[in-house]
PAKETOR-701575 format. One line per 10 residues: for each residue x, y, z of N, C-alpha, C. Coordinates in pm, whole numbers, plus 50000, padded with zeros to 5 digits. Example, Ala and Ser with C-alpha at 12.3 -4.5 7.8 and 13.67 -1.06 7.14 Angstrom:
BEGIN
51319:49431:50780:51230:49550:50780:51320:49670:50780 | 51285:49775:50708:51367:49894:50714:51290:50003:50787 .
***
This chain:
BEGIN
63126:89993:51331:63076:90049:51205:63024:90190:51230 | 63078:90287:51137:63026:90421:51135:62878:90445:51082 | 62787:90531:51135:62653:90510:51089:62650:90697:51127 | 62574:90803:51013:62485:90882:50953:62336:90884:51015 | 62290:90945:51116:62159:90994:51135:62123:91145:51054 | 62076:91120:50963:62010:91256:50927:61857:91283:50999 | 61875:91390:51110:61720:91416:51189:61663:91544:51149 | 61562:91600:51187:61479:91697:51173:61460:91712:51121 | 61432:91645:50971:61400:91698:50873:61258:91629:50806 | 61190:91657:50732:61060:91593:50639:61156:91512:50550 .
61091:91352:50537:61146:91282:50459:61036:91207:50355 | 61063:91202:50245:60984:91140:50124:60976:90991:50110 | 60907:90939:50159:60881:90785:50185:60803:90758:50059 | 60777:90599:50046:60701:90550:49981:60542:90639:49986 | 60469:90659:50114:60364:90734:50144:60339:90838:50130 | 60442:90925:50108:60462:91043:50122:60589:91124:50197 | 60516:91276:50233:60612:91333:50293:60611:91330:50409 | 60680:91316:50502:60661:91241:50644:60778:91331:50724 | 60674:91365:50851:60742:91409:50934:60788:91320:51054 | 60873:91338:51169:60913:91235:51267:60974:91108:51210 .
61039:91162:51120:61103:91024:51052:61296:91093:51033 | 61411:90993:51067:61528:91016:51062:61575:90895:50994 | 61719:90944:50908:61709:90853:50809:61851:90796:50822 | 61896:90678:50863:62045:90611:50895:62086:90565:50805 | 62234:90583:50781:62318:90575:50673:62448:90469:50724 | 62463:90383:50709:62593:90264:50724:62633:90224:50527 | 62797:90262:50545:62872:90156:50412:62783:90220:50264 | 62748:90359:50260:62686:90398:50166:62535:90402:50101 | 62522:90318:50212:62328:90255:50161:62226:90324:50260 | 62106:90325:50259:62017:90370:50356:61991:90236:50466 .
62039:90269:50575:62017:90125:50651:61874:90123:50762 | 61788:90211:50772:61713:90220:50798:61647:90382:50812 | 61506:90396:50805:61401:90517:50810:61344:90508:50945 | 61396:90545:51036:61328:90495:51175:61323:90666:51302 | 61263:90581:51439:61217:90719:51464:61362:90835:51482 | 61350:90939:51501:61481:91025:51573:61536:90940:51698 | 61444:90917:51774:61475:90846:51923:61570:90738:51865 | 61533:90656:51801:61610:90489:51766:61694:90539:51651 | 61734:90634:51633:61829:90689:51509:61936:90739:51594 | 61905:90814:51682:62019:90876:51790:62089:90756:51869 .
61989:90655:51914:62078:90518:51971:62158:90476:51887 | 62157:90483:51763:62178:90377:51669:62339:90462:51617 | 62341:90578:51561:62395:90642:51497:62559:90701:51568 | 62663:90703:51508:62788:90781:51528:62796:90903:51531 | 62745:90943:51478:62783:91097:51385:62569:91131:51373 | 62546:91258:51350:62445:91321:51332:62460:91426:51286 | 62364:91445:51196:62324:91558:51070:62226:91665:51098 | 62221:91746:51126:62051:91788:51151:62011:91862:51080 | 61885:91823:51022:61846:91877:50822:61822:92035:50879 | 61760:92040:51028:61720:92223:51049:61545:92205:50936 .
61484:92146:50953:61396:92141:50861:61326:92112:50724 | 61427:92069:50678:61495:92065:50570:61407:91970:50483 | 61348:91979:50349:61277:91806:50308:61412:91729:50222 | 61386:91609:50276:61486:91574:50259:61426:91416:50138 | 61480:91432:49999:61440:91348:49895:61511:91277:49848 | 61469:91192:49782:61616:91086:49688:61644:91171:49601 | 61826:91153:49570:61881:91257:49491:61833:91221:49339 | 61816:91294:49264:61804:91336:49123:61865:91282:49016 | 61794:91212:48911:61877:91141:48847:61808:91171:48678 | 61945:91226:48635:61900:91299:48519:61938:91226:48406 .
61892:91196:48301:61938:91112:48183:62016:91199:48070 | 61986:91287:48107:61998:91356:48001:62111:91526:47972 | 62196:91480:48050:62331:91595:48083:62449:91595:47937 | 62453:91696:47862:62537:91743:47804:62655:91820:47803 | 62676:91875:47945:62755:91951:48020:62717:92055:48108 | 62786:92048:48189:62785:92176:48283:62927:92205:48371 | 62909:92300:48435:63027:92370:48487:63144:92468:48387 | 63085:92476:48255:63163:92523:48159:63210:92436:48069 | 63124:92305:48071:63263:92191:47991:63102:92149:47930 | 63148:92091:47773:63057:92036:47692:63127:91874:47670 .
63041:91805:47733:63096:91663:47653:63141:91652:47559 | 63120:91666:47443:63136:91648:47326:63297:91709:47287 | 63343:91833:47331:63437:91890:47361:63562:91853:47462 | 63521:91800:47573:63610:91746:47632:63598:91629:47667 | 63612:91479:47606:63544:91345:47648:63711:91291:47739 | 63661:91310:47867:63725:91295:47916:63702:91261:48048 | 63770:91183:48155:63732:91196:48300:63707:91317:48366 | 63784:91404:48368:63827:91557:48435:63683:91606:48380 | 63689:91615:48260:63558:91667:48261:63413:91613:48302 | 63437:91511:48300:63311:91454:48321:63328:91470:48521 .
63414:91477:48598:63436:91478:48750:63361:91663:48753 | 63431:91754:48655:63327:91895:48645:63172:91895:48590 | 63176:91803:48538:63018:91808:48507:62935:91825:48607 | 62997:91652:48646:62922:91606:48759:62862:91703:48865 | 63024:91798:48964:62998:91850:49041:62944:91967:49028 | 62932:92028:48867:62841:92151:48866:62681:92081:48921 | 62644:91984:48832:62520:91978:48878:62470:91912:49039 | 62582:91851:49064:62557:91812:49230:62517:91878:49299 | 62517:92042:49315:62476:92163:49364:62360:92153:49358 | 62252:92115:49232:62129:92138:49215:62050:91994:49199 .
62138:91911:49329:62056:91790:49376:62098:91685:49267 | 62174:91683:49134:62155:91560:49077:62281:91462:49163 | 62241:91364:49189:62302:91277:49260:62330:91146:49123 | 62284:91138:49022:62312:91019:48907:62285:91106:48762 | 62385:91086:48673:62346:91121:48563:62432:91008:48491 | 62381:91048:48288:62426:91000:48163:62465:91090:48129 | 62603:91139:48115:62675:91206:48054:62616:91147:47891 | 62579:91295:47844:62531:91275:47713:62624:91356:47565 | 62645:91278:47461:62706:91265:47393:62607:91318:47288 | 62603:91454:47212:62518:91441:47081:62576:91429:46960 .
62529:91370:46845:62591:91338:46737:62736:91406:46663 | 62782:91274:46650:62939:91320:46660:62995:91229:46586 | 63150:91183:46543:63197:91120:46491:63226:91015:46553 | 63277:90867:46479:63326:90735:46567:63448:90765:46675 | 63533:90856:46618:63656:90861:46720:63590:90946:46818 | 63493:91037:46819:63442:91057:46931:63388:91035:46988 | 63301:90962:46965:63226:90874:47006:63288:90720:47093 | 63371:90642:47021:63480:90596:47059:63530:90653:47268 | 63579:90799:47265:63664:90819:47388:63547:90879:47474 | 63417:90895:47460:63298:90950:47484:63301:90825:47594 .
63277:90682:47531:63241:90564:47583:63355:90547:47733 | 63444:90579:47658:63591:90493:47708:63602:90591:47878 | 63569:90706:47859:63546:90778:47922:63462:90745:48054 | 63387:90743:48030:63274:90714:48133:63272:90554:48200 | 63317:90480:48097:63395:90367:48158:63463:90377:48305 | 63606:90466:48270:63690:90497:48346:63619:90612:48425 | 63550:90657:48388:63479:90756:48532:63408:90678:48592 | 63386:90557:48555:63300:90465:48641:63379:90400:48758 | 63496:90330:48691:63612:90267:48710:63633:90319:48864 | 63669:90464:48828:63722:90571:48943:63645:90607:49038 .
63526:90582:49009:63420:90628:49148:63389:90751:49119 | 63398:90801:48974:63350:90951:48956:63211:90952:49008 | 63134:91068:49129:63029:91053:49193:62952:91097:49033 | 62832:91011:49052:62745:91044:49005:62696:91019:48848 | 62831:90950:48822:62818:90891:48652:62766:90731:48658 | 62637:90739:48571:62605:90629:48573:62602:90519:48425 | 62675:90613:48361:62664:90553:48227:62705:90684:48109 | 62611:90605:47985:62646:90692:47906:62479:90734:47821 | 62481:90845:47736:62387:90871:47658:62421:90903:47548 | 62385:90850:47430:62481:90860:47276:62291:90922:47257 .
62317:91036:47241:62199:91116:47164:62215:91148:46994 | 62196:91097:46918:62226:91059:46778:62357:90979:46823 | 62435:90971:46675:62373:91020:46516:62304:90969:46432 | 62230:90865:46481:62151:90805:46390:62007:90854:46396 | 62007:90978:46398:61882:91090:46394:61828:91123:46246 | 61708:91186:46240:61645:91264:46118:61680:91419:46089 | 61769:91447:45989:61773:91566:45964:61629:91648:45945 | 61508:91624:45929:61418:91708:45942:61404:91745:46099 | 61474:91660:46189:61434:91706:46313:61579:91729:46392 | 61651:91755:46326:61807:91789:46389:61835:91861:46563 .
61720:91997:46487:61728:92077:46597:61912:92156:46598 | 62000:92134:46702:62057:92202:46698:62225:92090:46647 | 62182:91933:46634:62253:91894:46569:62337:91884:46461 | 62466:91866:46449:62512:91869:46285:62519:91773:46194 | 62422:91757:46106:62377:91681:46028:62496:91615:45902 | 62581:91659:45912:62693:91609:45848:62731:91478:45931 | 62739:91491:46092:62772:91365:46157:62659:91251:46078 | 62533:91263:46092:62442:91186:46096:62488:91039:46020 | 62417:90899:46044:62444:90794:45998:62380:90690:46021 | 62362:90585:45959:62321:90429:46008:62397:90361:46057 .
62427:90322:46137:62579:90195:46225:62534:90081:46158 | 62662:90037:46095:62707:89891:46100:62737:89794:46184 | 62727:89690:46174:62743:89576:46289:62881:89639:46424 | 62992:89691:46331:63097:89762:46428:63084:89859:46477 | 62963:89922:46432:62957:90067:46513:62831:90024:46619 | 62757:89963:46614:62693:89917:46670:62754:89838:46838 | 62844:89727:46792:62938:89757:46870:63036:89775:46950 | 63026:89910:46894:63113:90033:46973:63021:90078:47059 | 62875:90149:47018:62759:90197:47115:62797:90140:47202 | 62734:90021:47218:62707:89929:47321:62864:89847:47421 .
62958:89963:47381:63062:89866:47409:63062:89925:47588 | 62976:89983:47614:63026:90017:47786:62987:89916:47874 | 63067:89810:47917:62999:89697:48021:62977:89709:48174 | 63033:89865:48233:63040:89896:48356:62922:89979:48413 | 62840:90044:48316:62763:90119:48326:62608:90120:48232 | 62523:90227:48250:62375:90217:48169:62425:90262:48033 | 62389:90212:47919:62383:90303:47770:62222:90357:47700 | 62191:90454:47708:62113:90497:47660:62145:90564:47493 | 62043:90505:47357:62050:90541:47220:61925:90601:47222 | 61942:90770:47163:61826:90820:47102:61832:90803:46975 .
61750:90756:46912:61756:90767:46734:61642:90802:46680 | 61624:90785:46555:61501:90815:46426:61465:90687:46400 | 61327:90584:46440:61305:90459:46407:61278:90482:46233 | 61236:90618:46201:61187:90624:46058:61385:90570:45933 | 61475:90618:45994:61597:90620:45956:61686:90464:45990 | 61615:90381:46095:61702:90297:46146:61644:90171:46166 | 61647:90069:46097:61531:89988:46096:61550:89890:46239 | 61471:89793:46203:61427:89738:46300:61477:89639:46376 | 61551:89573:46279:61645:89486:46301:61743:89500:46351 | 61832:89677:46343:61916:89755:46418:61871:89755:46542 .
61749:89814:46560:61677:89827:46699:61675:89710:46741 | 61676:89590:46743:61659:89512:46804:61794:89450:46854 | 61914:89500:46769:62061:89444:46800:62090:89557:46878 | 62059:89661:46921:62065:89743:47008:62057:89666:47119 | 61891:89653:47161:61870:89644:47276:61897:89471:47323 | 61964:89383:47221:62000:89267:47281:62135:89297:47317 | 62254:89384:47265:62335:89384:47360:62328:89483:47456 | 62242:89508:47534:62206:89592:47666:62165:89744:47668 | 62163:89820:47574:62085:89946:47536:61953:89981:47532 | 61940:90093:47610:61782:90129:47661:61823:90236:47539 .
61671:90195:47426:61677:90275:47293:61537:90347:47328 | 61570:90506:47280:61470:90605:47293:61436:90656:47137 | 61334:90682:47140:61308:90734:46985:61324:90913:47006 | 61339:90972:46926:61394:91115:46972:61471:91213:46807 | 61462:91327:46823:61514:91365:46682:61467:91310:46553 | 61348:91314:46562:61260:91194:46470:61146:91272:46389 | 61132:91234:46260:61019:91236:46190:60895:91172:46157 | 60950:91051:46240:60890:90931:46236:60742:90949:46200 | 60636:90856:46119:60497:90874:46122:60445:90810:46252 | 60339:90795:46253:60308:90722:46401:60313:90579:46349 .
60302:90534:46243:60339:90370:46238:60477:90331:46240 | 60530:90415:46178:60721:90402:46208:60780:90416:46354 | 60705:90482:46424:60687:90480:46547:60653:90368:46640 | 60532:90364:46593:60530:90214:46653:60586:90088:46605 | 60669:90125:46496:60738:89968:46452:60825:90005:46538 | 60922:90072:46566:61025:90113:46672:60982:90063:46785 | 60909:90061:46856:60826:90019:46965:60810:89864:46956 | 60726:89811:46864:60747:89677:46861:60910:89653:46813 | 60986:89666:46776:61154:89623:46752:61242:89690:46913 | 61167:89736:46995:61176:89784:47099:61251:89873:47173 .
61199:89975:47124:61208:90124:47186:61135:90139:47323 | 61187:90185:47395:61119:90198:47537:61101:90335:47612 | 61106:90420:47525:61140:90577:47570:61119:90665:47425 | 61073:90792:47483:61108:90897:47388:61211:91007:47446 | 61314:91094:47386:61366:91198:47429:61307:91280:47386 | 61328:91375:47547:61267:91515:47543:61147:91495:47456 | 61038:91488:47504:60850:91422:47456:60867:91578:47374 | 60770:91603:47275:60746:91682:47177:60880:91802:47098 | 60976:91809:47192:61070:91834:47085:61144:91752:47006 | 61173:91832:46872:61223:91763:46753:61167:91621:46718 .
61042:91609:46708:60944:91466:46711:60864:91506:46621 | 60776:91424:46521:60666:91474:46463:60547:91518:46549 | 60485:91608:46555:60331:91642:46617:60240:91544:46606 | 60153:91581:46719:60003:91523:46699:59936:91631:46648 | 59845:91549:46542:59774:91617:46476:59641:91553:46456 | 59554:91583:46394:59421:91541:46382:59397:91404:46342 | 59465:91371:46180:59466:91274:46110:59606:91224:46086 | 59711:91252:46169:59841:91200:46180:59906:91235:46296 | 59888:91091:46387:59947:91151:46526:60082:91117:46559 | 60165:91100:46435:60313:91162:46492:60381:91047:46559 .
60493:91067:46569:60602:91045:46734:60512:91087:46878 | 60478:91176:46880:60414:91265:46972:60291:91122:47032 | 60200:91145:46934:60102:91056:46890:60166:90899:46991 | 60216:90880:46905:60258:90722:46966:60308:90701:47129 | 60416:90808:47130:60452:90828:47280:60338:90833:47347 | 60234:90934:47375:60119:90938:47419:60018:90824:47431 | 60000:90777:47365:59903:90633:47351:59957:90480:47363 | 60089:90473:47394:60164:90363:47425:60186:90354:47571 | 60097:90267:47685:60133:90259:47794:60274:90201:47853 | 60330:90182:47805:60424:90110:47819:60571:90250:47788 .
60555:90329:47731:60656:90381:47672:60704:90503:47735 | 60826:90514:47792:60847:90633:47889:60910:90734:47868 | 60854:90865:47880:60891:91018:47809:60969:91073:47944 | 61040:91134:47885:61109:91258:47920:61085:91378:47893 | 61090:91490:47972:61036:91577:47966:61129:91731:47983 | 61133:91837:47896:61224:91955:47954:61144:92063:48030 | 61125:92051:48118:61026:92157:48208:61105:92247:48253 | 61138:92361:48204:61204:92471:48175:61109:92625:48100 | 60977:92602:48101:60901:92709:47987:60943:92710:47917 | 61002:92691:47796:61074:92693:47705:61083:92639:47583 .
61069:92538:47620:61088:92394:47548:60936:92351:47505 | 60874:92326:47605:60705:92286:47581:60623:92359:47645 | 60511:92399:47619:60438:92497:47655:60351:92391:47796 | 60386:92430:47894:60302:92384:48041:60222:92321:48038 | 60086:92365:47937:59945:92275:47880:59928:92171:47811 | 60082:92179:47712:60119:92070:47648:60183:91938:47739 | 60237:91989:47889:60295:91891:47932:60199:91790:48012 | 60091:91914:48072:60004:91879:48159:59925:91781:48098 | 59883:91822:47940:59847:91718:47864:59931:91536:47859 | 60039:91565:47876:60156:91465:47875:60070:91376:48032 .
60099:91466:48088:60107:91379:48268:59937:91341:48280 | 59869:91381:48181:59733:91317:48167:59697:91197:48122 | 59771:91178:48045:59799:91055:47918:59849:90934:47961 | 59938:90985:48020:60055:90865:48040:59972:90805:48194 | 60002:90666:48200:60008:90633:48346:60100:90679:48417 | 60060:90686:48533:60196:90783:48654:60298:90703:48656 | 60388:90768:48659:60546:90714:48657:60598:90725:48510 | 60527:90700:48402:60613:90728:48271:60640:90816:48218 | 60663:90966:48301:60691:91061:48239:60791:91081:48354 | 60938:91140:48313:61026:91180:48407:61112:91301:48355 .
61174:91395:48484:61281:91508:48391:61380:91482:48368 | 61450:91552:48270:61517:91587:48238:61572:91763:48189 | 61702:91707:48186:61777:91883:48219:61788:91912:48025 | 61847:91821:47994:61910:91843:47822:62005:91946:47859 | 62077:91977:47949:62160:92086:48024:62276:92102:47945 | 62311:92198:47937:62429:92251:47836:62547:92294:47935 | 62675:92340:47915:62748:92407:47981:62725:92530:48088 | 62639:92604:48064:62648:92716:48135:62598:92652:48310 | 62531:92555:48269:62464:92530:48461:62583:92535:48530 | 62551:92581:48627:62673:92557:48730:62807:92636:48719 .
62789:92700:48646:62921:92802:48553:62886:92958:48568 | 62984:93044:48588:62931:93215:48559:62968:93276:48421 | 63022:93163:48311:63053:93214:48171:62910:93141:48078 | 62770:93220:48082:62687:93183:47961:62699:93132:47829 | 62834:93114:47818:62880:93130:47662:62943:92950:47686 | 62957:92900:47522:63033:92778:47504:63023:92754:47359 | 63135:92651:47332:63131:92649:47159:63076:92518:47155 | 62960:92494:47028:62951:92427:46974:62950:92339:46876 | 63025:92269:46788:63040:92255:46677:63130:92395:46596 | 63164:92416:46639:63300:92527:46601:63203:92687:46671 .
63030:92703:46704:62995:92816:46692:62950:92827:46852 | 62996:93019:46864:62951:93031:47022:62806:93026:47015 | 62754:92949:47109:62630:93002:47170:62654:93056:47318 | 62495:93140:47335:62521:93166:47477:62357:93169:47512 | 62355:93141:47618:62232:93152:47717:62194:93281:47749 | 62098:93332:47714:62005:93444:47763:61876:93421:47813 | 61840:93494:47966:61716:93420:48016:61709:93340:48029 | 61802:93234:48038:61749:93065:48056:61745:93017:47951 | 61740:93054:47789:61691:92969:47668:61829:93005:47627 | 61846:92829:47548:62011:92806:47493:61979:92809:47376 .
61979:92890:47273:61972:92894:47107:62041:92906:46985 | 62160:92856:46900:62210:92891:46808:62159:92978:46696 | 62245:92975:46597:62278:93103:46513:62137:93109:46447 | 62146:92971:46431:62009:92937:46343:61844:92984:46369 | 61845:93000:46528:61729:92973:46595:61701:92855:46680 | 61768:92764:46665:61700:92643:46719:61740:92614:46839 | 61685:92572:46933:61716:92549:47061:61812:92455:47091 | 61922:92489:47143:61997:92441:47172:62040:92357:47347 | 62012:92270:47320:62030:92239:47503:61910:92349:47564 | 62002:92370:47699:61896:92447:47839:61999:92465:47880 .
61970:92569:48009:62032:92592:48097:61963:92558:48209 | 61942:92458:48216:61819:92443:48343:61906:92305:48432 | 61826:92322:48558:61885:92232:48633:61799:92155:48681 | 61824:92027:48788:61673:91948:48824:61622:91989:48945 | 61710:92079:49018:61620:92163:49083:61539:92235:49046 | 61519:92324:48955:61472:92386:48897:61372:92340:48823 | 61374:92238:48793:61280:92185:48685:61194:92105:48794 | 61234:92032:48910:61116:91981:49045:61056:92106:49018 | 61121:92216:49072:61050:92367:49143:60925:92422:49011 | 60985:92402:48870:60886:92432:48791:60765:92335:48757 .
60817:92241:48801:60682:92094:48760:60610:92176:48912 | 60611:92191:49026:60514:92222:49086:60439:92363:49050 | 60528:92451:48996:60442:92571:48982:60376:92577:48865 | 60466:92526:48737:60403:92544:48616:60254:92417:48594 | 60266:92300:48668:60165:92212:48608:60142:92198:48692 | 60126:92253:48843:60073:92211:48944:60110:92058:49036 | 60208:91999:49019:60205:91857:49089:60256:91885:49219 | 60228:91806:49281:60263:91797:49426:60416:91765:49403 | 60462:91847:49517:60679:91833:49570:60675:91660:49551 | 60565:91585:49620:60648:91436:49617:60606:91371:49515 .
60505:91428:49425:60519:91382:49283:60670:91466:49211 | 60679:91541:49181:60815:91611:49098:60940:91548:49149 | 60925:91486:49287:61027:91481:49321:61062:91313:49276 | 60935:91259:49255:60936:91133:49221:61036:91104:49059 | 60954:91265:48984:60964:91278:48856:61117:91295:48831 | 61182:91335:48917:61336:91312:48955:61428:91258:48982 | 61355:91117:49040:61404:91034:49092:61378:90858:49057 | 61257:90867:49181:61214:90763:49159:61179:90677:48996 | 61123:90791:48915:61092:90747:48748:61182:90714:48675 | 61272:90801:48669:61434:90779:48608:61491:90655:48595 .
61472:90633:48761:61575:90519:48773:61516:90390:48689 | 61347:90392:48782:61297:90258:48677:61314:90260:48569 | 61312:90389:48480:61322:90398:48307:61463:90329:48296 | 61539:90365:48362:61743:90317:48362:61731:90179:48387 | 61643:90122:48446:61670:89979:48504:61708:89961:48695 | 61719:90040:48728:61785:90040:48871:61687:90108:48952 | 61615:90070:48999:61470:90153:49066:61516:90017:49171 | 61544:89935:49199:61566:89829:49260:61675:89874:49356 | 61729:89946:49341:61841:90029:49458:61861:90227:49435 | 61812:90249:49351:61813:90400:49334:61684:90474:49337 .
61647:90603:49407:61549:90631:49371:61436:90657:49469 | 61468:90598:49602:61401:90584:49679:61465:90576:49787 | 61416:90648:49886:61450:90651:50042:61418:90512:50139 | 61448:90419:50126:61358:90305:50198:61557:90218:50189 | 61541:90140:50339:61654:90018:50352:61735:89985:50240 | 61858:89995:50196:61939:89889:50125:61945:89952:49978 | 61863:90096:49997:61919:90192:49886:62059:90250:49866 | 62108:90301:49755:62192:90377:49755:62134:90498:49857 | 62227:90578:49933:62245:90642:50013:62278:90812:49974 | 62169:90806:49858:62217:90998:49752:62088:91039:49766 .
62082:91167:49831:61969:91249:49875:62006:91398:49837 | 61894:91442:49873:61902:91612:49843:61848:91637:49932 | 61865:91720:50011:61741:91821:50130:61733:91993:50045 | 61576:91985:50056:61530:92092:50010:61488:92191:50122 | 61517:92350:50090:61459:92442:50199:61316:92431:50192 | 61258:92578:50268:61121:92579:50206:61126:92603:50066 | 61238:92743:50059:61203:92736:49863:61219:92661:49774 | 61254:92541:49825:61280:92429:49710:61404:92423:49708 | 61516:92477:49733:61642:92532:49722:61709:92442:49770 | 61851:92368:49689:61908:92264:49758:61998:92338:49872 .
62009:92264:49973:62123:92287:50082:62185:92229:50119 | 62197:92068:50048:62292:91978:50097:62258:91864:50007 | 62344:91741:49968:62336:91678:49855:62428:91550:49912 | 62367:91422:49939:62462:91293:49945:62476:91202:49822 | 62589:91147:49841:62633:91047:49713:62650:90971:49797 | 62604:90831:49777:62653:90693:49860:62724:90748:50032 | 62608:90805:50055:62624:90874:50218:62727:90974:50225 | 62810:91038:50112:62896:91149:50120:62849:91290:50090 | 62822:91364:50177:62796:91474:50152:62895:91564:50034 .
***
C-alpha cells in the first residue's frame, strides 16, 4: 500500500496549531497524525510542507461560479469540473455548486448535473445549492423576480431529487409555508432561510417547521431593530440555527459580524464565498440574466446597485476573518472547514485533520497564501 507523509509543516489538530506533528495519507483518508520520525518509517513517498500550516481544506456552501463560468449559465459537468478548479487554488477542497433562482428546466439540468459530477469524481462537488426561487421580492437583491415561486408537490420533488449528494434550499419562510418546509426537509434538504422579509415570528415558524440555517446572515434578511428583530433577530437568538457569513468588507460591516460571532455559540457561524465568476478568472466581467456585470475592487454589483455575488475566495475570507474581526488562524480556519461540514451533515469524515478523514487539506504560507491543496490525498 502506497502511503503520503506530509512533514515540516504546522498542523491544525483538534487542540490547535501544532508543531512536530506529520500527517499520513493511505487510499484517500488521513491514516494517521503522528511524529515525523514514525511518519518517515511508515510512509512511501514524502511531501515536505517547507513550513507550511497545513489545515483541513475549505468547504464552501455557497459557490455560484468561478473560473469565468456562472452556474446558472452553464449547468453542466465541464463547467462545474472549471468551477471547481478555479477555486481549488484558494484552498476550497468541497463545495455546493449554487444555483440562484431560475426556471424548472433549469433547475431540472442544475440537479442532473451535479449528480453526474458526483457520479464522475468531479473533485470537490458535494452537492447542490438551489438559492431561491422561492424567495421574497422585497429582498431579491440581485435576483430575477420574474423566476420567483411556491413549488408544488412536483417541484418539490425535483429540489430534492439529488440522491448522490448534499441539497441545500434557501427560501422566504414569510412566502413558503410550513408544511412545504417540512416536506423539504423530510425528503433530505438542509433548508436555510435567506432572501427574506420574514418578521421575526415568521422566522421562527420556519425554524420550528425546520429551518436550520440562514444565508449569507444580514444580507437581503429583515434587520434587527429595536421593536422588531427581523430574520436577523431570529438568526441571532436561536442557538441552534447556523449562519453563514460573507467576510469580504463589503457585504457586512466587520462590527456587525463581530457582533454575529458574539451571539452565536462557537461553531454556528461559518464562511462563505457567494463567489461569482470572476474568482479564479482574468476576465472581471460575466452575464447575468441577459446583463454584464463586472467586478471592481472586489465588489460584484449590477445595473441596479445591488450586490451581486463577490469576488472573494475562502482564502481570502480565512485571511479577512483574522484581520477584520480579529479571530485566531485556527478559529477561521475552523470557520472554513470544520463548521461547514457539521452545518452539511458530514463533520463525521470532513473537516478535520484527525484518522479516517477525508484526506483534502490546504497548506498555508506565512501570508496565509495557499501553496498546495489535497483532494482525497491528490494534490
Amino acid at each position: 500500500m502506497s502511503s503520503l507523509a506530509l512533514i515540516n509543516g504546522r498542523v491544525l489538530t483538534d487542540r490547535g496549531i501544532e508543531d512536530g506533528l506529520a500527517v499520513v495519507i493511505e487510499n484517500g483518508r488521513i491514516a494517521a497524525v503522528i511524529t515525523p520520525q514514525q511518519a518517515l518509517q511508515r510512509a512511501t513517498e514524502v511531501h515536505d510542507l517547507q513550513g507550511a500550516t497545513l489545515l483541513p481544506g475549505f468547504i464552501d456552501c455557497q459557490v455560484n461560479g468561478g473560473g469565468g463560468v456562472l452556474f446558472n449559465n452553464s449547468t453542466d459537468v465541464a463547467a462545474l469540473r472549471r468551477i471547481g478548479s478555479a477555486h481549488r487554488k484558494f484552498g476550497t477542497t468541497g463545495f455546493l455548486p449554487t444555483l440562484i433562482s431560475d426556471d424548472v428546466g433549469r433547475m431540472g439540468e442544475a440537479i442532473a448535473a451535479a449528480r453526474d459530477a458526483i457520479v464522475q469524481g468531479v473533485p470537490g462537488v458535494l452537492g447542490i445549492h438551489l438559492e431561491g426561487p422561492y424567495i421574497a421580492p422585497a429582498r431579491k437583491g440581485t435576483h430575477d423576480a420574474s423566476k420567483f415561486r411556491v413549488p408544488d408537490a412536483q417541484e418539490i420533488a425535483l429540489a430534492t431529487g439529488l440522491d448522490n449528494g448534499i441539497t441545500l434550499v434557501t427560501l422566504a419562510p414569510e412566502r413558503v409555508g410550513a408544511e412545504t418546509i417540512r416536506a423539504f426537509v423530510q425528503r433530505g434538504a438542509i433548508v436555510c432561510a435567506g432572501h427574506t422579509a420574514a418578521s421575526y415570528e415568521e422566522a421562527r415558524a420556519g425554524i420550528e417547521a425546520g429551518i436550520s440555517g440562514f444565508t449569507h446572515l444580514y444580507n437581503a434578511m429583515s434587520p434587527l431593530t429595536g421593536r422588531e428583530p427581523g430574520a436577523v433577530g431570529a438568526a441571532l437568538e436561536d442557538a441552534q440555527a447556523w449562519c453563514g457569513v460573507i467576510v469580504d468588507g463589503h457585504h457586512v460591516h466587520p462590527a456587525s459580524l463581530r457582533v454575529a460571532l458574539a451571539a452565536k455559540p462557537r461553531g454556528k457561524v461559518f464562511l462563505v464565498t457567494d463567489a461569482m465568476p470572476p474568482v479564479g478568472a482574468d476576465d472581471p466581467s460575466y452575464e447575468l440574466y441577459g446583463e454584464t456585470i463586472t467586478a471592481r475592487d472586489g465588489v460584484v454589483r449590477n445595473a441596479a446597485g445591488s450586490l451581486a455575488g463577490s469576488a472573494l475566495d475562502m482564502a481570502t475570507a480565512v485571511r479577512n476573518s483574522v484581520a477584520m474581526l480579529g479571530v485566531p488562524l485556527e478559529e477561521a480556519a475552523r470557520m472554513a472547514s470544520a463548521y461547514p461540514a457539521a452545518f452539511l451533515g458530514i463533520g463525521d469524515r470532513y473537516g478535520r485533520i484527525a484518522p479516517d478523514y477525508h484526506a483534502d487539506l490546504v497548506a498555508l504560507d506565512g501570508d496565509l497564501q495557499v501553496v498546495a491543496t489535497w483532494i482525497n490525498g491528490k494534490q
